[in-house]
Each structure stands twice: as C-alpha cells, then as structure tokens.
MITORZA-969718 format. One record per residue (C-alpha): residue in one letter; residue number from 0; z, y, x. Coordinates in steps of 0.2 Angstrom, whole numbers, plus 5000, padded with zeros to 4 digits. Layout:
// residues N
+----+-----+------+------+------+
| aa |   i |    z |    y |    x |
+----+-----+------+------+------+
|  A | NUM |    Z |    Y |    X |
...
+----+-----+------+------+------+
This chain:
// residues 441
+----+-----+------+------+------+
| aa |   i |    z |    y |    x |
+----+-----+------+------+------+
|  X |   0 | 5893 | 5650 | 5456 |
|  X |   1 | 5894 | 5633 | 5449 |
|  X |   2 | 5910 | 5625 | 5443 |
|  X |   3 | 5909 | 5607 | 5452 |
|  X |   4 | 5899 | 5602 | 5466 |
|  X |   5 | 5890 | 5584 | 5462 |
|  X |   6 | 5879 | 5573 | 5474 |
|  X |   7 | 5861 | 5574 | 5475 |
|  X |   8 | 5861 | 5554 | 5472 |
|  X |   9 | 5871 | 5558 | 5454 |
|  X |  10 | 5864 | 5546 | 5442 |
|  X |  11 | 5866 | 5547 | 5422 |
|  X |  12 | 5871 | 5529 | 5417 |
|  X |  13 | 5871 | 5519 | 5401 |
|  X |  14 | 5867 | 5504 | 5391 |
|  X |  15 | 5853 | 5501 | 5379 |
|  X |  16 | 5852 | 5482 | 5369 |
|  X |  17 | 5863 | 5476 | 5383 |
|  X |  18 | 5851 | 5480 | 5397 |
|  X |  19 | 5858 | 5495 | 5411 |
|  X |  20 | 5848 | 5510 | 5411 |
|  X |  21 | 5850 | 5525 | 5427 |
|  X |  22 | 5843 | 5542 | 5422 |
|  X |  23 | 5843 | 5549 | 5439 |
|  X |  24 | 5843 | 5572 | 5440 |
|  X |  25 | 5832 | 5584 | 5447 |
|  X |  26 | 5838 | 5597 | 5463 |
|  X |  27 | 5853 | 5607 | 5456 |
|  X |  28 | 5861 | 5619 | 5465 |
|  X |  29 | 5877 | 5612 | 5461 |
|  X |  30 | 5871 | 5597 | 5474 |
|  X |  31 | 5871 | 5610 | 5487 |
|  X |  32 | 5886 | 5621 | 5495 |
|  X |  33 | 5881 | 5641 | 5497 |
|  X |  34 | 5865 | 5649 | 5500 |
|  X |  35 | 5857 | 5631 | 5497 |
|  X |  36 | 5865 | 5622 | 5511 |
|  X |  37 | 5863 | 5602 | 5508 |
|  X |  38 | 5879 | 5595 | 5505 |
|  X |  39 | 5883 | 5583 | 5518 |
|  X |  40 | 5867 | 5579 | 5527 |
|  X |  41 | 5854 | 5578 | 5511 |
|  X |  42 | 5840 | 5589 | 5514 |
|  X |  43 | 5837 | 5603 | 5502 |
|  X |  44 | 5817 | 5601 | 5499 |
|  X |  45 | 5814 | 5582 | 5504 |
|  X |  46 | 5796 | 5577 | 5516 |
|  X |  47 | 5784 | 5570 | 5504 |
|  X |  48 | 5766 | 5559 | 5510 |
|  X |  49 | 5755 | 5557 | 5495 |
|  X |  50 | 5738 | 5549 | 5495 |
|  X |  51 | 5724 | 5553 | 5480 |
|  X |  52 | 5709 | 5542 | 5480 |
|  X |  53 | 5693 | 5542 | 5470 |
|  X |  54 | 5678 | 5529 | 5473 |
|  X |  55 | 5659 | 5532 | 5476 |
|  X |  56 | 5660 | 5547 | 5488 |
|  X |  57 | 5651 | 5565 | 5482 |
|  X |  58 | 5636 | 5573 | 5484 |
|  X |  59 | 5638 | 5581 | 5498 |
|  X |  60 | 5628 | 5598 | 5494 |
|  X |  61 | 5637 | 5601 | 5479 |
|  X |  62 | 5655 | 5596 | 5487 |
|  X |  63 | 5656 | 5606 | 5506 |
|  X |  64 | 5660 | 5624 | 5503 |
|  X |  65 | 5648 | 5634 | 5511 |
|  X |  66 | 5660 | 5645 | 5519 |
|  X |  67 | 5673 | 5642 | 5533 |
|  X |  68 | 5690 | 5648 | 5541 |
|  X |  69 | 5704 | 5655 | 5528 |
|  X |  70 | 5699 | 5658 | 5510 |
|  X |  71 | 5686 | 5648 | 5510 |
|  X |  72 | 5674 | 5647 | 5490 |
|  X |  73 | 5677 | 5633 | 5480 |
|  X |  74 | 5657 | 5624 | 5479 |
|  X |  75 | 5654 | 5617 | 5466 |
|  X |  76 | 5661 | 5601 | 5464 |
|  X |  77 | 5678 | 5608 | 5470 |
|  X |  78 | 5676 | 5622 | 5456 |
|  X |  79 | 5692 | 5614 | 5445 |
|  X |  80 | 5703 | 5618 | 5460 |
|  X |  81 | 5699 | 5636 | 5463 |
|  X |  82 | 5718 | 5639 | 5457 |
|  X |  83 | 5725 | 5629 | 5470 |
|  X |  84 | 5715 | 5635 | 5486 |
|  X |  85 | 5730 | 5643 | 5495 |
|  X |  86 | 5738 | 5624 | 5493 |
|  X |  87 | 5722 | 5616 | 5498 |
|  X |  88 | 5713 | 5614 | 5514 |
|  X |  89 | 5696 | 5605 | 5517 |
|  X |  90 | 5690 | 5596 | 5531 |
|  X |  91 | 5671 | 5592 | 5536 |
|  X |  92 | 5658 | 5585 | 5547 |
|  X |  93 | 5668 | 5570 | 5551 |
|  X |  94 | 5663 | 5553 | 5552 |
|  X |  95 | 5671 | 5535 | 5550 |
|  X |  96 | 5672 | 5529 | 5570 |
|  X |  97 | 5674 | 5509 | 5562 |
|  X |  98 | 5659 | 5500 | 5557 |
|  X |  99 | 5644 | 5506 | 5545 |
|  X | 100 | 5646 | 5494 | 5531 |
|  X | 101 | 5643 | 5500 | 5514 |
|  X | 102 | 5661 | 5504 | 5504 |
|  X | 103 | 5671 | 5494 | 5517 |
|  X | 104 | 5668 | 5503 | 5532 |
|  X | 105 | 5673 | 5518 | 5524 |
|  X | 106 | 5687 | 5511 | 5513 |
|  X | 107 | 5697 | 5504 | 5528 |
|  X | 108 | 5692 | 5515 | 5542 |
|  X | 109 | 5698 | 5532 | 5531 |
|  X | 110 | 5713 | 5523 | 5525 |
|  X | 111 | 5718 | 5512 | 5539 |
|  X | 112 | 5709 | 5519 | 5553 |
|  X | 113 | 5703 | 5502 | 5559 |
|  X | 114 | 5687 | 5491 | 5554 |
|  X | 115 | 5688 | 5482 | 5539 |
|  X | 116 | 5695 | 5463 | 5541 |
|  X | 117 | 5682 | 5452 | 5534 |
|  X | 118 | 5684 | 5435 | 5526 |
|  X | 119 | 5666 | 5429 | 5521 |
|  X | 120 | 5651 | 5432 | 5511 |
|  X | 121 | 5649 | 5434 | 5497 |
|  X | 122 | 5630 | 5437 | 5487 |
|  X | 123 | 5620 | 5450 | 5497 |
|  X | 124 | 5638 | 5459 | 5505 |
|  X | 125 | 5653 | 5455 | 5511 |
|  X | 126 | 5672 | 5450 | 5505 |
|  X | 127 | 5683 | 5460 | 5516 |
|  X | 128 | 5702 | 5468 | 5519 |
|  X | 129 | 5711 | 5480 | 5526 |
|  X | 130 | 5718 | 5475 | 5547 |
|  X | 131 | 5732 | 5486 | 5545 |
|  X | 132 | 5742 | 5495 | 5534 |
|  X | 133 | 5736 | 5510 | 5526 |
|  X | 134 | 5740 | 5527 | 5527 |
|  X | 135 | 5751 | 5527 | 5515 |
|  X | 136 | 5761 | 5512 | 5520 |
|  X | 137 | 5764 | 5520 | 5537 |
|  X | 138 | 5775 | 5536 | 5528 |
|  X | 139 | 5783 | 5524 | 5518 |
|  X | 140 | 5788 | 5517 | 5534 |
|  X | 141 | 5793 | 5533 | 5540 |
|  X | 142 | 5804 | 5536 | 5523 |
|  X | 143 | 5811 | 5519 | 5523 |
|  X | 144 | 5828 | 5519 | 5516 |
|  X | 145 | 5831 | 5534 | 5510 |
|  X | 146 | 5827 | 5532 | 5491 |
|  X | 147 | 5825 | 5519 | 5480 |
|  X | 148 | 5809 | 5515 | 5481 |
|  X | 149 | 5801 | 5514 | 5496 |
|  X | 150 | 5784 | 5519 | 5488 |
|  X | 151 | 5776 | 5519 | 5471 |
|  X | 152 | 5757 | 5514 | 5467 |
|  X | 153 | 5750 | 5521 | 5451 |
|  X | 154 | 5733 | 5518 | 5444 |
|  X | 155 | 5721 | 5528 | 5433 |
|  X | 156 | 5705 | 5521 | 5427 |
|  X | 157 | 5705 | 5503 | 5428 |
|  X | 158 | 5697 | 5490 | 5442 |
|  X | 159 | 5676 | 5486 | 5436 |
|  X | 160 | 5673 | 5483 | 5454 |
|  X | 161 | 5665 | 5466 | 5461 |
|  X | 162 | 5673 | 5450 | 5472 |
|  X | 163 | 5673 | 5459 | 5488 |
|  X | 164 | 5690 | 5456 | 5493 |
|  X | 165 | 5704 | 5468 | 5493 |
|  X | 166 | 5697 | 5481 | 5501 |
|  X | 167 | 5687 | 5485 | 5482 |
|  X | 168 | 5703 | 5483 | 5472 |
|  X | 169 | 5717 | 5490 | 5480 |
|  X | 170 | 5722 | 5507 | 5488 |
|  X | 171 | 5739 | 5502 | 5496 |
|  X | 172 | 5738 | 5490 | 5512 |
|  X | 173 | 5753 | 5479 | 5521 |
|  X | 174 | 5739 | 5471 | 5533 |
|  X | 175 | 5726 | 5459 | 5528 |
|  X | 176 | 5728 | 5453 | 5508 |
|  X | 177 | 5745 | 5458 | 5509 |
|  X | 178 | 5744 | 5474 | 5496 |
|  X | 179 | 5753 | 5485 | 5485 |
|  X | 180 | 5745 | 5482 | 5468 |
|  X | 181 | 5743 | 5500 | 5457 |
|  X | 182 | 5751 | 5499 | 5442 |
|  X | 183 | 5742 | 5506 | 5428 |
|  X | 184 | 5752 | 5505 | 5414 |
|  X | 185 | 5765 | 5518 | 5413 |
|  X | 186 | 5777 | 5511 | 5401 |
|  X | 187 | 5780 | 5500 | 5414 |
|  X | 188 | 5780 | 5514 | 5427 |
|  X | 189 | 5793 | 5523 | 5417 |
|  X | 190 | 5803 | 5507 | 5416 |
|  X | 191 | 5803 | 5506 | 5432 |
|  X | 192 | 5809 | 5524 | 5438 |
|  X | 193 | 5824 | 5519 | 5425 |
|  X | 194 | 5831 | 5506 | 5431 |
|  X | 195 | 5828 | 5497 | 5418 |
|  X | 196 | 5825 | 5477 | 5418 |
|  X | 197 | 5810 | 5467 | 5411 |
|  X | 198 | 5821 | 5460 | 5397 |
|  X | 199 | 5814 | 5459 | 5379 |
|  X | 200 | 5826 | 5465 | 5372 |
|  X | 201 | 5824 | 5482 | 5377 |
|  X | 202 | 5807 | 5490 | 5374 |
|  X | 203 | 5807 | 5509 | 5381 |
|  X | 204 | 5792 | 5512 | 5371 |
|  X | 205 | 5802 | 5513 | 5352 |
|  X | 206 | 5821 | 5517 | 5362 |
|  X | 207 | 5824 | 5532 | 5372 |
|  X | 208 | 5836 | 5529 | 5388 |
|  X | 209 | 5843 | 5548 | 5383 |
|  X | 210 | 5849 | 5539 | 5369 |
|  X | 211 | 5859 | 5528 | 5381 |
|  X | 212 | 5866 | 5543 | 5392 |
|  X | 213 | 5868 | 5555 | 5379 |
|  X | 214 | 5887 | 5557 | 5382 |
|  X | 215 | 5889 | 5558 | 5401 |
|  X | 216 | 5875 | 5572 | 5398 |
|  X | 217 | 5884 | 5582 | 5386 |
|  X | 218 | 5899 | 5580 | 5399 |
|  X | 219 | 5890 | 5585 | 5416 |
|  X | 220 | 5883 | 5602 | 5409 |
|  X | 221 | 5897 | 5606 | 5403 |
|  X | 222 | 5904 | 5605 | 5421 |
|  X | 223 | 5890 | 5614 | 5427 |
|  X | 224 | 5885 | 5633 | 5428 |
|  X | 225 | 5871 | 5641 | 5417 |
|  X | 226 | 5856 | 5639 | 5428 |
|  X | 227 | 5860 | 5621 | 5431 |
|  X | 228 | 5863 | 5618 | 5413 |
|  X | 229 | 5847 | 5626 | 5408 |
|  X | 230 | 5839 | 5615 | 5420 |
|  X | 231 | 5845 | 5600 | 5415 |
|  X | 232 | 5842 | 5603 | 5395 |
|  X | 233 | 5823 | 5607 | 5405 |
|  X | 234 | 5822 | 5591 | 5413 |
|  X | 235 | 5829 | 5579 | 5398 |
|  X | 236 | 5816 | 5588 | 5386 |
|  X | 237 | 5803 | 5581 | 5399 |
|  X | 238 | 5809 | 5564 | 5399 |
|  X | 239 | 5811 | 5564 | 5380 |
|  X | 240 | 5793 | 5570 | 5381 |
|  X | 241 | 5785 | 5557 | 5395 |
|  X | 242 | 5794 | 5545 | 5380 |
|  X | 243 | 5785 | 5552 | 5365 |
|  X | 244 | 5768 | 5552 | 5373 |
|  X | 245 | 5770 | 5534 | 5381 |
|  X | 246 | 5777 | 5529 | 5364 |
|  X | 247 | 5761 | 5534 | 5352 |
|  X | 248 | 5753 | 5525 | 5361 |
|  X | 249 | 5761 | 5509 | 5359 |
|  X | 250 | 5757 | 5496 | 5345 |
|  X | 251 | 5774 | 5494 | 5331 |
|  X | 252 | 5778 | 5477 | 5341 |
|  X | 253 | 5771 | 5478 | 5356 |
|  X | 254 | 5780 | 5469 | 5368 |
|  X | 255 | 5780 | 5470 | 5388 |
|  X | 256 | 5765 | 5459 | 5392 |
|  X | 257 | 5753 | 5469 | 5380 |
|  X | 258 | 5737 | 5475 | 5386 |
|  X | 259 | 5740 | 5494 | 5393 |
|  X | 260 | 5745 | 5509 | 5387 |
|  X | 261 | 5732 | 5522 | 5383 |
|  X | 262 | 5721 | 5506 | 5377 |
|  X | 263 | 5702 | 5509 | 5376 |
|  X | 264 | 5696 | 5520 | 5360 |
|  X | 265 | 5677 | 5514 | 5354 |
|  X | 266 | 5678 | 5505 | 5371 |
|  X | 267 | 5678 | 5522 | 5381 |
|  X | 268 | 5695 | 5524 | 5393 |
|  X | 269 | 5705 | 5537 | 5387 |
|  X | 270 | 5704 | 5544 | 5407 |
|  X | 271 | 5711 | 5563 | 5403 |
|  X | 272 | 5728 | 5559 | 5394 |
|  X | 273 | 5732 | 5544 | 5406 |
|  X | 274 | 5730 | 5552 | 5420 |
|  X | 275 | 5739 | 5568 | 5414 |
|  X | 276 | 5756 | 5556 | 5409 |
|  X | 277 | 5755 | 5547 | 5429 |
|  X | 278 | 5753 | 5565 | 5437 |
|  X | 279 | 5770 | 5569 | 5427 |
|  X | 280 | 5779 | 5551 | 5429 |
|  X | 281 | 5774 | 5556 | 5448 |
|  X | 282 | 5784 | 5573 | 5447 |
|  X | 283 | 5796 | 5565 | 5439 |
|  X | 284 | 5797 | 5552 | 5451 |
|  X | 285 | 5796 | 5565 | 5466 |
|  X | 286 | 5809 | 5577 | 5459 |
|  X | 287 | 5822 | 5565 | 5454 |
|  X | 288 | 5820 | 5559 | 5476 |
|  X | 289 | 5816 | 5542 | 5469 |
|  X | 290 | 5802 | 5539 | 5483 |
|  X | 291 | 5794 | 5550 | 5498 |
|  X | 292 | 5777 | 5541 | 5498 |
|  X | 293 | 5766 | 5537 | 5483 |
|  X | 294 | 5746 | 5535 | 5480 |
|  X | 295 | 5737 | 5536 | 5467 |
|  X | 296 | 5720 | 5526 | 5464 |
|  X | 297 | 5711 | 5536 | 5453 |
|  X | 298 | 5695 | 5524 | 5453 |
|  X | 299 | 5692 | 5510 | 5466 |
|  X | 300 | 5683 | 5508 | 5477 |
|  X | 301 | 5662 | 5506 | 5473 |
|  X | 302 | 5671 | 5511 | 5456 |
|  X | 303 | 5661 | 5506 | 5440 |
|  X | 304 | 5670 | 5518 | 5429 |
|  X | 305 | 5662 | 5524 | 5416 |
|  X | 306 | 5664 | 5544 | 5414 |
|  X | 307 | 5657 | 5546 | 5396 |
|  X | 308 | 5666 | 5563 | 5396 |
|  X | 309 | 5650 | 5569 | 5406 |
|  X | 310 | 5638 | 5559 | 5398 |
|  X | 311 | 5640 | 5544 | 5407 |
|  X | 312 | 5636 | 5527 | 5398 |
|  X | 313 | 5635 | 5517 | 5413 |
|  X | 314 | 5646 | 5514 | 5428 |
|  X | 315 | 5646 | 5528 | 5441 |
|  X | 316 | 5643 | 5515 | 5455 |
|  X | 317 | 5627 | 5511 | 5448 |
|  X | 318 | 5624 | 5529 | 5443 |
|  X | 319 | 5621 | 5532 | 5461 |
|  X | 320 | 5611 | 5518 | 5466 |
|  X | 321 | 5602 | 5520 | 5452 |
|  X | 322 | 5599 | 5537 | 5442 |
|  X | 323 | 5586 | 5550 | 5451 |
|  X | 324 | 5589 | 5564 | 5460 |
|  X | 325 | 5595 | 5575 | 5460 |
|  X | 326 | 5608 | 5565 | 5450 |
|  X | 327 | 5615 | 5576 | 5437 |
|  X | 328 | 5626 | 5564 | 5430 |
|  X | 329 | 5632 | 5559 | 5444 |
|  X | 330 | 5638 | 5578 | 5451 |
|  X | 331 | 5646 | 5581 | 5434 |
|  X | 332 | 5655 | 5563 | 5436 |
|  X | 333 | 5664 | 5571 | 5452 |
|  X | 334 | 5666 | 5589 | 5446 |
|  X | 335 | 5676 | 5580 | 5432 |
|  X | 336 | 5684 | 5569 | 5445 |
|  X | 337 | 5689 | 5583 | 5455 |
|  X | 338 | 5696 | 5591 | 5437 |
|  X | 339 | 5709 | 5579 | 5437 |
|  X | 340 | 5715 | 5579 | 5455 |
|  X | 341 | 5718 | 5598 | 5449 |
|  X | 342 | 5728 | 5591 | 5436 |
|  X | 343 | 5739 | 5581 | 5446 |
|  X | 344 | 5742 | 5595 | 5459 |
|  X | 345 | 5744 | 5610 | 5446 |
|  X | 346 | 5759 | 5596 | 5439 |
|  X | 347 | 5767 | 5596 | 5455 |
|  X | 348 | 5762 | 5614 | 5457 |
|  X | 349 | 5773 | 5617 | 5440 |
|  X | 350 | 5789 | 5608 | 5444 |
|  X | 351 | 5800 | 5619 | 5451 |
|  X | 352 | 5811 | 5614 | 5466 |
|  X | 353 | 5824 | 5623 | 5477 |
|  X | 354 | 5814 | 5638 | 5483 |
|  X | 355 | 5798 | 5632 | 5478 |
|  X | 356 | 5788 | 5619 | 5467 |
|  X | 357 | 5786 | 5600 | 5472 |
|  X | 358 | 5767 | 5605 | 5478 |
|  X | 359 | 5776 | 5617 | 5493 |
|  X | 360 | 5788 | 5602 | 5498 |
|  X | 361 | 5772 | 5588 | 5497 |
|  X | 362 | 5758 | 5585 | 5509 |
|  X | 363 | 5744 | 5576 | 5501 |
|  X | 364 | 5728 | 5567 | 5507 |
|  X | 365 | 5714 | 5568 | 5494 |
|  X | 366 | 5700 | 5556 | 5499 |
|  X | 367 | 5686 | 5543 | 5495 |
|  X | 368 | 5678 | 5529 | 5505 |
|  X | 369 | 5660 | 5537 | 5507 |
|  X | 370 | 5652 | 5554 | 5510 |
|  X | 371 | 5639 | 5553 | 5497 |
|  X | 372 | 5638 | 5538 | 5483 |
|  X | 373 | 5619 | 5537 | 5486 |
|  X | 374 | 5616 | 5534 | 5502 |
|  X | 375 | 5630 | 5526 | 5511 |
|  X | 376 | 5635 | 5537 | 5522 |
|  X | 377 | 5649 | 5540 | 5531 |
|  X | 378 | 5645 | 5557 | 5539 |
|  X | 379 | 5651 | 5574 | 5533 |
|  X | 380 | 5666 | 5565 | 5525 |
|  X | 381 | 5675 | 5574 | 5513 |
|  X | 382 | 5694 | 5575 | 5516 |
|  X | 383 | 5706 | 5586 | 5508 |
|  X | 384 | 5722 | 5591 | 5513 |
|  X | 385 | 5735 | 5598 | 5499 |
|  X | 386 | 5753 | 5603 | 5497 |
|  X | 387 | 5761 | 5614 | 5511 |
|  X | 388 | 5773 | 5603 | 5521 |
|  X | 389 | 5787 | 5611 | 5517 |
|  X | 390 | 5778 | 5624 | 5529 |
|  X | 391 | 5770 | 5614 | 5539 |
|  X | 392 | 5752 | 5615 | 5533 |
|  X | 393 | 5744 | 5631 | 5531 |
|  X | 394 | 5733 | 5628 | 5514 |
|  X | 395 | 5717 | 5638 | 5509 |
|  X | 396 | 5709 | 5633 | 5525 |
|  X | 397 | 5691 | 5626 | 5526 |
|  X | 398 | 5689 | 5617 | 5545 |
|  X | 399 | 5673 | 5610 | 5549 |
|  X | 400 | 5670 | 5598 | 5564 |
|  X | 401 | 5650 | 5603 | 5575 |
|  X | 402 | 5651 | 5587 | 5583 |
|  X | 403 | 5656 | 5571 | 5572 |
|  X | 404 | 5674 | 5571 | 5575 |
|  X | 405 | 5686 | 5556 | 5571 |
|  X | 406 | 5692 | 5557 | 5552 |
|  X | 407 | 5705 | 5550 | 5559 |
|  X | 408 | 5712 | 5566 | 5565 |
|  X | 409 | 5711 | 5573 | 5548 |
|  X | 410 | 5723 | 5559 | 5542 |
|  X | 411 | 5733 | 5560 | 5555 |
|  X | 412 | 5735 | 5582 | 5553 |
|  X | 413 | 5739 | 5575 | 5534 |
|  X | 414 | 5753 | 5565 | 5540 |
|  X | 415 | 5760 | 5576 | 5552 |
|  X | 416 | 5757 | 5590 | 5540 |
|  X | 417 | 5770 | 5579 | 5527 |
|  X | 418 | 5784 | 5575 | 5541 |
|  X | 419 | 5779 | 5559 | 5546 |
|  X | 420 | 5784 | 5559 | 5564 |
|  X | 421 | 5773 | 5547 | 5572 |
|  X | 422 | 5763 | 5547 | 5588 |
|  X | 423 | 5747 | 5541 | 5583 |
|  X | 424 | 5735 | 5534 | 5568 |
|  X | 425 | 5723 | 5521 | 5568 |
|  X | 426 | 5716 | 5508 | 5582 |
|  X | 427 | 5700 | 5505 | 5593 |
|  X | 428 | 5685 | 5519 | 5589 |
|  X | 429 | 5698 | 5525 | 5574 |
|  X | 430 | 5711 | 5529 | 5585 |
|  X | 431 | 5719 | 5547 | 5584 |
|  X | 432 | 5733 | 5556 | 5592 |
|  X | 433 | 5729 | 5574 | 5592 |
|  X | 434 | 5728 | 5583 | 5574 |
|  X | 435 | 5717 | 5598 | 5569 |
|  X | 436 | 5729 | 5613 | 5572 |
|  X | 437 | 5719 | 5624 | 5561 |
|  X | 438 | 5727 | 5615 | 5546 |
|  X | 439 | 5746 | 5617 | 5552 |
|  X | 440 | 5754 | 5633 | 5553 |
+----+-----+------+------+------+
C-alpha cells in the first residue's frame, strides 16, 4: 500500500532562468485506489492511435510473408521485427480505391481515404493535397481534450522530396494545405513535452529541468510507497538521459534557431540515433498521457533519403526508378527501414505501464504510399497493424484479401483496433465501414 493517493494529472513544477518548466509522471499506482481501480473517472491504460510512415513502398516479394492466419514468418524485409510478431499483424492484397497517380494516389488514399486534392502542375507530374483529414487527425478528434496535446508530429530523416504540394512533405492533414508539420528537432520536441517556452534564456540542451523540480521530487517519493518510488527514481533517470543524449549533441552556444539536432556527420544523416531519441520522446510522451494520437514520418513521401548504412550513395526515390533488378540496394534500404520501425515498437514495447507496456495499450498503423517503389503500384499494399488495443487487436496475424479489398478497411480495423469509436473511414471509392475481424479479438 501506498501512503498518499495523487492525481494522474500530478505535474512536477519549477522554475529555470525565470522560464516555468512542468515535469509531468508516469502511471503510478498511487493514482489509482485498490486493485488498479482509476481514481475518479481516469482510465487505467489510456486508448492510444499511432501512425508510422515510410516513403517509396517495398518490394513486394521480399515484404509479403509467405504464410497466412496466426503466427505468420516474418519475410524478409519484415525480418527486424520477428520479436514483435504476437504485437504485430499484416494486412495484404489490398488496393488504393482513389485514383492511380504515382505517390499521390497512394499518399492520400492510405492516409485519408479520399483522392488526392490537386492544385496544378507542375513539370511532368502534379502538385497536389490531402481532401480531408488524415488518419491520424481523425483519432486526435476522437481524443480531443483529454490531454495536453491533442497530437504530436515527429520526424526522422529530413524532407529531399520535390514541389508537388503537400501531399510530398507532410504526413499529418487538417484538409487541403492545412497540415501538421513534423518536428524533426528533438530538443524542441523535448521543450515542448516540458512546458517550457521559446525564451532565450533558457536553453534545455546545457540545463536540465530535474534541476528545476528537484525538491518537490525529493518530497513526493517520500510520500510514496517503494514500487512507486523505484518507479519514479526509473523514469527521472530516463528524462535525465533523453537530456544527455539531446545535449551532446548540441553546439557550446547553440541557441534555439540552430540547424537540428543530430546534424549531418560527413554529410550522412545520423538516421539510427535520431530515430532511437524520438521513439523514446514518443514513450515518454505516451506514458506521461501527454497525447493519445501521434505519427511519425519516418521518410516522406517519394523520399530522397539517402540510406548510406546499406550502401546507399544516392536517394532511395531514384534508387527505385533507377537501379536494376532485382535492386539489391533497394531491399536492404527497406530491411533497414523496417529495423527502425522495430526500434520504435520494442521502445514502447519496453516502457512498462499498468499491467502491461505502452505497446499493449497502443494500436499502431505502420504504412507507406505505394506497394512497390518501382513500379507504382498500388496493389498488394502493405499495411501493418501493431500494438494490442488495450485487447482489442489480436497481433501475430497475417490476413490477406483474394479479391482487391479497400485498404481502407485496413485503416479503419487499425482505428477501431486503438478505440477510436467512429462509424466509418474515408469518402467515395475509399469509403469503409466494416473492419477485417481477423485482426480484433
């Protein structure tokens, strides 16, 4: 038993340079009354909606599992994830319903179940938006008001895409040019989760905000029983952590309209340990119920990142329009891809929570804008599914359509799979209402 019952909403405050800093807590079971009971009305393992993006598709014979149903074999290109199979289910042989236009049908009909909005022309190709919200945008509707943030848009390797409109350079969608821009930079991700204001005086990279709320720390776990104070001392050792990584990386004077964090090194993106810190400014984001919907833009669309890790030493866009098959470099770029999507599950995976980790109380749509990067299409598109739902989704399930199914049902199952009560996803030939059962439990 703990000695003193505290609200979920319990924030550690302070001041730093005269600026207000908020360290908000993780789950404790002092925030609940006996056998995990919420107090008041709080739910004890809060819905979550994520969204997981990468550009430039697959190829598809290296990405589809060969086997179907429950336990399904990792194929190749999903081979980083083996781990996480029971948290992850795969849907294929769908198709985009919305238009057959290179990146943007598939950008805008997997994320917003509609046909791409397009505002001119632009070369050989098109400049072009989203109609309607995105995916992620319609949980973050469903969460409103019950955190702080609405949503949160983090970014991994940086925007080399072309001027074809919104739809090549950001993930999250209000309606047509109306976005959510990523943030790449996660000093000013981290700022943000603290409360803390753009104000030169402070500069979170050379001060930690444990400094600031060292006292009131001391005080609450003394106040609190052992499990709870081990958990704290836990979480405060991560924070400190995120601040040490985010802070070696940071120029002696550099100040908050600097280039990035995790700047180029010999020109090559430091894609690994960038994408590692977001994943964990994610869990902490998650954990501490500072938002219930997020997405992650790992590459843009029609991406130009270069994945020198593999061998890389041009863009993967132009990779697979231009290297021959059966594109080596290209497969290795995705297997690597899919390497950190693992990364950022296995951290959710590892943040423990109520009964479970973060992973079992998210659901999580993993997705790109085409099938395969060579050719276009927008057949056999490869959806994942991951987190369990808080129960609602099932995990280690492989479903595959015979018949061309909308992949509009797939996000849909993904939403209702998080908790997003809604009746339907998507307009005209992207329209869906029903979900595929096999996915949900």
């Amino acid at each position: 038993m703990t000695a003193k019952r505290i609200s979920r909403r319990t924030l550690l405050r302070g001041m730093m340079a005269g600026a207000a800093v908020a360290v908000p807590l993780p789950l404790l079971e002092a925030m609940f009354w006996r056998r995990g009971q919420a107090l008041a009305t709080e739910a004890v393992a809060p819905d979550r909606f994520g969204l997981w993006f990468w550009g430039n598709g697959t190829r598809p014979e290296h990405f589809v599992p060969s086997t179907t149903g429950s336990g399904w074999s990792p194929s190749a290109e999903l081979s980083p994830l083996s781990g996480l199979v029971p948290y992850l289910s795969v849907v294929s042989g769908c198709e985009i319903k919305t238009a057959t236009h290179p990146h943007h049908s598939g950008m805008s009909g997997i994320l917003a179940g509609d046909v791409y909005y397009q505002l001119g022309t632009t070369r050989d190709t098109i400049v072009s938006t989203f109609n309607r919200q995105s995916v992620d945008q319609v949980a973050a509707d469903h969460f409103s008001g019950q955190t702080p943030f609405r949503s949160l848009e983090l970014g991994v390797t940086r925007f080399r895409g072309t001027d074809e409109g919104s739809t090549f350079e950001h993930l999250s969608h209000n309606g047509p040019n109306n976005v959510n821009p990523s943030e790449y930079d996660p000093r000013a991700v981290y700022n943000r989760l603290f409360s803390t204001p753009d104000d030169p005086r402070v500069d979170l990279a050379r001060q930690s905000v444990l400094d600031a709320v060292v006292d009131q720390a001391i005080d609450l776990q003394r106040s609190l029983g052992y499990d709870d104070r081990l958990r704290v001392e836990q979480y405060l050792d991560s924070v400190r952590t995120l601040e040490t990584q985010i802070a070696a990386n940071v120029g002696a004077c550099t100040a908050f309209d600097e280039p990035e964090s995790y700047p180029d090194v010999n020109g090559q993106e430091q894609i690994e340990q960038k994408n590692l810190i977001m994943s964990q400014l994610i869990a902490l984001a998650l954990a501490c119920d500072l938002t219930r919907a997020f997405s992650v833009q790992f590459s843009t669309c029609g991406s130009g990142v270069v994945v020198w890790q593999v061998g890389a030493a041009n863009g993967l866009h132009t990779l697979c329009h231009e290297e021959a098959m059966p594109q080596d470099t290209v497969h290795a770029a995705i297997t690597f891809t899919m390497g950190q999507l693992a990364v950022f599950l296995q951290t959710l995976a590892d943040t423990p929570e109520g009964d479970g980790s973060l992973l079992d109380h998210c659901g999580i749509l993993c997705t790109t804008e085409l099938a395969d990067g060579w050719t276009h299409s927008n057949q056999n598109y490869p959806i994942l599914v991951a987190g369990k739902g808080n129960g609602r989704l099932r995990g280690g399930v492989h479903y595959r359509s015979v018949s061309l199914e909308n992949t509009s049902i797939g996000v849909y199952t993904a939403l209702r799979g998080a908790g997003v009560d809604v009746t339907s996803f998507g307009a005209g030939a992207g329209y869906a209402n029903t979900v595929f059962s096999e996915l949900l439990t």
